[in-house]
C-alpha positions as CSV (number, residue, x, y, z in Angstrom):
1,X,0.0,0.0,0.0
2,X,0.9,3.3,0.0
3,X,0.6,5.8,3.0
4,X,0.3,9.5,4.2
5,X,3.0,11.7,4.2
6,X,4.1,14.4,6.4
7,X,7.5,16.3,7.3
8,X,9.8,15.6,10.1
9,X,10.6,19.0,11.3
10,X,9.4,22.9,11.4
11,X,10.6,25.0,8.6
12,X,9.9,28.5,7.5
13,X,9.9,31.0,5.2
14,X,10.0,34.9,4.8
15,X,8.4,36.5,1.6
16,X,6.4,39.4,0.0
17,X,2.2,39.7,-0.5
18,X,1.8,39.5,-4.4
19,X,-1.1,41.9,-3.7
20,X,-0.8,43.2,-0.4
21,X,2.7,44.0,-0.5
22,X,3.5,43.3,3.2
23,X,6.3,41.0,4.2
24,X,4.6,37.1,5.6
25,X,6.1,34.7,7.3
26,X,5.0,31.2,6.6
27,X,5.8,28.2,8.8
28,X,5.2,24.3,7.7
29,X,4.7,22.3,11.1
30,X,4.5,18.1,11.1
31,X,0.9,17.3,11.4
32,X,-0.7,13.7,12.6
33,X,-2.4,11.1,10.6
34,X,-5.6,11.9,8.7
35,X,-5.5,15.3,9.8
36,X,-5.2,17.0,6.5
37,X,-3.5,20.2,5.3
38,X,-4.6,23.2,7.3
39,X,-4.3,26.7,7.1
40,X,-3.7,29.2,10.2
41,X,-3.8,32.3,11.0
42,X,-1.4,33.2,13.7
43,X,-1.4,37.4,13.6
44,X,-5.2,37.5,14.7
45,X,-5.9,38.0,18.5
46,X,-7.1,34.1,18.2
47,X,-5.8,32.4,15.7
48,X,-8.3,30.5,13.1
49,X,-7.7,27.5,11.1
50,X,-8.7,26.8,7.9
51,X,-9.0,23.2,6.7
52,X,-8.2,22.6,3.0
53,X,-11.6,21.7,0.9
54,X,-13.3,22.3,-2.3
55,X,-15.7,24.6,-0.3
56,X,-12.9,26.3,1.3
57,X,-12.6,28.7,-1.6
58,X,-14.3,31.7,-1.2
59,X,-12.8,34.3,-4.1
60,X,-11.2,33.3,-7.1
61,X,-10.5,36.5,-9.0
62,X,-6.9,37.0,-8.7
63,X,-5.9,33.9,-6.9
64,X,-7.4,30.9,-4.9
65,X,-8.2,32.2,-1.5
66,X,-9.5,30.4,1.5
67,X,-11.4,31.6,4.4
68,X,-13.5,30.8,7.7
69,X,-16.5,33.1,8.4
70,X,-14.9,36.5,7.3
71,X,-11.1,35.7,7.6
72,X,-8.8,34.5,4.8
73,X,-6.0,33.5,3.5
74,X,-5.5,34.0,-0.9
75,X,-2.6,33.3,-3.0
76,X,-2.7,29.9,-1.4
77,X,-2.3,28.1,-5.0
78,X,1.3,27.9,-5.6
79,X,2.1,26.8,-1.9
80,X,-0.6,23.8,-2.5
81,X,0.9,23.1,-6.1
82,X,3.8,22.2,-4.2
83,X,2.6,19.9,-1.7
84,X,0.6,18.5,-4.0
85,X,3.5,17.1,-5.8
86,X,5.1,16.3,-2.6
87,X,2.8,13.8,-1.7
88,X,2.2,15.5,1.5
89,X,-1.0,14.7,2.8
90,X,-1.1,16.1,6.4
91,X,0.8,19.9,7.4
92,X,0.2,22.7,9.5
93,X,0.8,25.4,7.4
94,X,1.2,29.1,10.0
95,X,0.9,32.2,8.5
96,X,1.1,35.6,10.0
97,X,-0.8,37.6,6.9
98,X,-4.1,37.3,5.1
99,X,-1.6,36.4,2.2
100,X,0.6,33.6,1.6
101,X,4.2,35.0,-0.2
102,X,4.7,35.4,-3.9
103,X,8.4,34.2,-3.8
104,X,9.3,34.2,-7.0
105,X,6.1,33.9,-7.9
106,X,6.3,30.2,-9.4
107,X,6.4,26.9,-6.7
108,X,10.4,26.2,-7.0
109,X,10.8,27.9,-3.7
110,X,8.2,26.1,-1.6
111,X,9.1,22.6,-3.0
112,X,12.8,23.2,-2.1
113,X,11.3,24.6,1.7
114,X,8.9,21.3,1.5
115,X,12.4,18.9,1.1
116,X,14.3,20.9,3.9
117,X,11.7,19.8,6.3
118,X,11.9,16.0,5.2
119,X,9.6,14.6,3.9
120,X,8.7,11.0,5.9
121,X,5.5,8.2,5.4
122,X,3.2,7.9,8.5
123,X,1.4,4.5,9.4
124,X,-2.0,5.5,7.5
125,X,-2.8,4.5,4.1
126,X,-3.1,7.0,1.5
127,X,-6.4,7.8,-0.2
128,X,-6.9,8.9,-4.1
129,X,-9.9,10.2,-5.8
130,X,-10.4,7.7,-8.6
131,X,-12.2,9.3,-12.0
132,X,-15.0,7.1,-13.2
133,X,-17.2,9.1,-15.6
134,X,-16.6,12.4,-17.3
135,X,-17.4,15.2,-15.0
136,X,-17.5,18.3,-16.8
137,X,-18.2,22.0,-16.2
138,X,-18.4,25.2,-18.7
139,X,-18.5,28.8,-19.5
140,X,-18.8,29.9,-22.6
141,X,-15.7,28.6,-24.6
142,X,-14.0,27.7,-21.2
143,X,-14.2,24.1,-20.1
144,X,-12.4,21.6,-17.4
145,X,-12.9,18.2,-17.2
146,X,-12.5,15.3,-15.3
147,X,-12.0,11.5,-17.2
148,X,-11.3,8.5,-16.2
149,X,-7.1,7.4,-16.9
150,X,-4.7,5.6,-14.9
151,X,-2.4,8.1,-14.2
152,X,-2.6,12.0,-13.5
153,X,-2.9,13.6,-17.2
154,X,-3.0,17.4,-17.6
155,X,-4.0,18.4,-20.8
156,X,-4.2,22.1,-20.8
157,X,-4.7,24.9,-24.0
158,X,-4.1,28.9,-23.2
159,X,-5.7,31.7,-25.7
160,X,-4.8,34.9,-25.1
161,X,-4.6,37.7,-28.4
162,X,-0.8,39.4,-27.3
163,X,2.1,38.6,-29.8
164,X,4.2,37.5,-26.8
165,X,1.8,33.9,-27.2
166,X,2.6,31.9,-29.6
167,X,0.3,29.2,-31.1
168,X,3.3,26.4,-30.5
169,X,3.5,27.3,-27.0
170,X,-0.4,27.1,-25.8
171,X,-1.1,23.6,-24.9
172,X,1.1,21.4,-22.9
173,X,0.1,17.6,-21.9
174,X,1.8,15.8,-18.9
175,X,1.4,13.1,-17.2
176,X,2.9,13.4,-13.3
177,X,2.9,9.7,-13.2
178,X,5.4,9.5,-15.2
179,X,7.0,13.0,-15.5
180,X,8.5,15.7,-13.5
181,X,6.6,18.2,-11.7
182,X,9.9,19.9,-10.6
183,X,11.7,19.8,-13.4
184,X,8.7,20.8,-16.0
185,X,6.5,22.8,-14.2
186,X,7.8,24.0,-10.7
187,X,9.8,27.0,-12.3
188,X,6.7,28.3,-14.3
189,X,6.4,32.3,-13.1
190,X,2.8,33.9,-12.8
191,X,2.2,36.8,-15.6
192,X,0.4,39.9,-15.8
193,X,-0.1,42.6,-18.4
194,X,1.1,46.1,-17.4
195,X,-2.1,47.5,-17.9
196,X,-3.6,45.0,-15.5
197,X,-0.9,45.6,-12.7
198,X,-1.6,49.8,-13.3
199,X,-4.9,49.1,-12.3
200,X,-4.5,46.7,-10.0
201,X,-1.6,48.8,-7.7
202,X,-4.5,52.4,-8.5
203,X,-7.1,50.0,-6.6
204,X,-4.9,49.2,-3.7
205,X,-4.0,45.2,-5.1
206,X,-0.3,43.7,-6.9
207,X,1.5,46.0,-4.5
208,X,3.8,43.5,-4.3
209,X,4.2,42.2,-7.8
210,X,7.4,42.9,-10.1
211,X,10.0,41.8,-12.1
212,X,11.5,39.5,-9.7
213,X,8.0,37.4,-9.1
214,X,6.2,37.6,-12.4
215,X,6.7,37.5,-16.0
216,X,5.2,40.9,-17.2
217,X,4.0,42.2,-20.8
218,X,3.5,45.5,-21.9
219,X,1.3,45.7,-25.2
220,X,3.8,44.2,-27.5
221,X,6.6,42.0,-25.5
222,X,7.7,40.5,-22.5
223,X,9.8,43.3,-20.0
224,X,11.9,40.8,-18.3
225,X,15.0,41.1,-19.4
226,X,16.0,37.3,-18.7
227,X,13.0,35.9,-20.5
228,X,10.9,33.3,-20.2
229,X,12.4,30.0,-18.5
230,X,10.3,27.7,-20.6
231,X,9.3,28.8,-24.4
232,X,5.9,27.9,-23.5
233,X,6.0,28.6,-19.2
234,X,2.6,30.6,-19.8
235,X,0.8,27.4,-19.9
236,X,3.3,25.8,-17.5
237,X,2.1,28.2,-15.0
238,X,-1.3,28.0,-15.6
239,X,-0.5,23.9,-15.4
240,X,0.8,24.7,-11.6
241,X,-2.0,26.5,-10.8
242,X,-4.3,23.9,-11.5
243,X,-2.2,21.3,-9.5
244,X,-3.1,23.7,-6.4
245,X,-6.5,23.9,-6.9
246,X,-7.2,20.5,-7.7
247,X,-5.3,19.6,-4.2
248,X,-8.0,20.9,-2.5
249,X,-10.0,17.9,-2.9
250,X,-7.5,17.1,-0.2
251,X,-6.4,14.0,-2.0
252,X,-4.5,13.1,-5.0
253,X,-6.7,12.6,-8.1
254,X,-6.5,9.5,-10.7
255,X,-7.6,10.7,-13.8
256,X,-7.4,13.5,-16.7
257,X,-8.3,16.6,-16.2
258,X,-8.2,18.9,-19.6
259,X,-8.5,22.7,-19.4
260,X,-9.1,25.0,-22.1
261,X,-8.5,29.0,-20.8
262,X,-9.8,27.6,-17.1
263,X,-8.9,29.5,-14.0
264,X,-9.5,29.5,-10.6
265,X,-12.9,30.1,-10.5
266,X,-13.6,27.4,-13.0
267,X,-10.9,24.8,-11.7
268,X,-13.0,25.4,-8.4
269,X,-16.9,24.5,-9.7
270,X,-15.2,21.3,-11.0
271,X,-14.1,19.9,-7.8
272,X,-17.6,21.0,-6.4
273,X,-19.0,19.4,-9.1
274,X,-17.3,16.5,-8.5
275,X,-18.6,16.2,-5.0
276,X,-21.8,16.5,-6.2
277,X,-21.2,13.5,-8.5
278,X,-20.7,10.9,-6.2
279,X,-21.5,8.3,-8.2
280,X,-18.5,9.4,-11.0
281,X,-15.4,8.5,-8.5
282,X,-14.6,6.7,-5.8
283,X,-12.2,6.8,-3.1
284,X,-9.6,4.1,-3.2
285,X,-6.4,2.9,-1.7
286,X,-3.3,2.5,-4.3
287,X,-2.6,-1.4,-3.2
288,X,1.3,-2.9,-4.7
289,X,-0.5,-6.5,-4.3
290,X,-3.0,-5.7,-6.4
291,X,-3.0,-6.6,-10.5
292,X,-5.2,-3.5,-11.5
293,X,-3.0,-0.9,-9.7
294,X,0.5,-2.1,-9.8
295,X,1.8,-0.2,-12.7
296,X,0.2,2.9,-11.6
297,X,1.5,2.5,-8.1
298,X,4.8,2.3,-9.7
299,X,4.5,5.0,-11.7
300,X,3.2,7.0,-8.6
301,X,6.5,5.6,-6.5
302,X,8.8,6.4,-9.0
303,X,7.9,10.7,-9.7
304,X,7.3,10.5,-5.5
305,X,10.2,9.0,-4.4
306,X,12.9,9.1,-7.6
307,X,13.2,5.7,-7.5
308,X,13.7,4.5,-10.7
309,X,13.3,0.2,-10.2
310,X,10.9,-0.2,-8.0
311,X,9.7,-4.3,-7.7
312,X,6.1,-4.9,-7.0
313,X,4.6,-8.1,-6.3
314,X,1.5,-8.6,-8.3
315,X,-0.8,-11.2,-7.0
């Protein structure tokens, strides 16, 4: 079988609001069995927790941001992307803002803060949501949808009418079974037009963005003077964001989810969908003992643990 993961030790980080500005301190702390991955808000008089959920979400405009009753947390996506394709399934996460830190405003930092704390399996077995039936939600020309696979495909197409996007660069497929989150998608920045950041920073928001944490266009170009770090990381990053929303299902997810110009907003009415649904997944156990899931246990082990020959007895 395969089983929960947690970290060993405290670790934290310092960084900057994307939006507010304001310097946060996050803190990852070990967490027990089957407790989850929880939000909390240590600056308040008495400190809240949020647990991760689908419902959990309460904005989606600029980023994924969680809240309980009328405090909240946003920017939470990258942090989740990360854990996500760490395997954790129970942390503490502290945080003394209403924001969790831009970094560099991909998920390179958090998975390399994620590894520091060491990363360990607990005693309790491991639950995926298993994709049975197409679960599917729209708007307009937007879609995302859930089908059935044995693995963790992401097929995902951007649209957006600026020169800087080329046609060849818009849709990236990927399957984190068998490849690497870290080294394919973890360095993907966020981006932002510099029309969109002017009135963003004249309505009090992105007073922390610039060139060190996001890719920025004007109306012709990219402004960065080192570029882009993939030829197509616009879709990369838009690939990591989904990782973090999906994640709060609070469990990994076998399937294939395609995307065409989702966001958060519509990333998030597919997971409620999906709970809605019941009948179109299931919750299972990844067993090694087990004909039907061996290879894709393997497959899991391998982007999960690096370990290239892994033997599984299939019975």
């Amino acid at each position: 079988m395969i089983f929960q993961r947690s970290i060993k030790t405290k670790v934290s980080a310092v960084g900057v609001g994307l939006h507010s500005g304001k310097k946060v301190r996050i803190a990852l702390n070990p967490a027990k069995e089957n407790s989850g991955i929880i939000f909390k808000r240590i600056d308040l008089k008495v400190p809240i927790e949020i647990k991760v959920e689908a419902e959990a979400i309460k904005e989606t405009r600029l980023s994924s941001t969680i809240g309980n009753g009328k405090f909240k947390i946003s920017t939470v996506e990258h942090l989740m992307s990360a854990l996500s394709a760490s395997g954790i399934d129970n942390i503490l996460i502290e945080v003394d803002g209403s924001e969790i830190p831009i970094m560099d405003g991909s998920s390179i930092s958090f998975i390399y803060l994620i590894k520091s704390a060491v990363v360990y399996e607990q005693s309790e077995i491991k639950k995926f949501a298993v994709i049975k039936d197409v679960i599917q939600v729209k708007d307009g020309e937007k879609f995302a949808r859930f089908e059935p696979y044995k693995g963790f495909l992401v097929d995902f197409t951007i649209d957006f009418p600026h020169p800087a996007f080329k046609e060849e660069n818009s849709r990236v497929e990927i399957d984190f079974f068998k490849d690497s989150y870290v080294n394919d998608i973890s360095r993907a920045r966020t981006f932002g037009f510099m029309q969109e950041v002017e009135y963003l920073r004249s309505n009090g928001l992105a007073r922390g963005g610039s060139l060190d944490n996001a890719i920025v266009l004007d109306e012709y170009k990219i402004i960065n003077d080192e570029g882009l770090r993939y030829s197509d990381e616009f879709v990369r990053h838009k690939i990591l964001d989904a990782i973090g929303d999906l994640y709060m299902i609070g469990m990994p997810i076998i399937g294939k989810f395609t995307a065409y110009k989702s966001g958060h907003e519509l990333n998030n009415k597919l997971l409620r969908l999906m709970l809605e649904q019941k009948n179109k997944w299931t919750i299972e156990h990844l067993d090694l003992h087990n004909e039907k899931t061996a290879i894709l246990a393997s497959d899991y082990l391998k982007e999960k643990t690096g370990r290239e020959n892994i033997d599984l007895e299939v019975t």
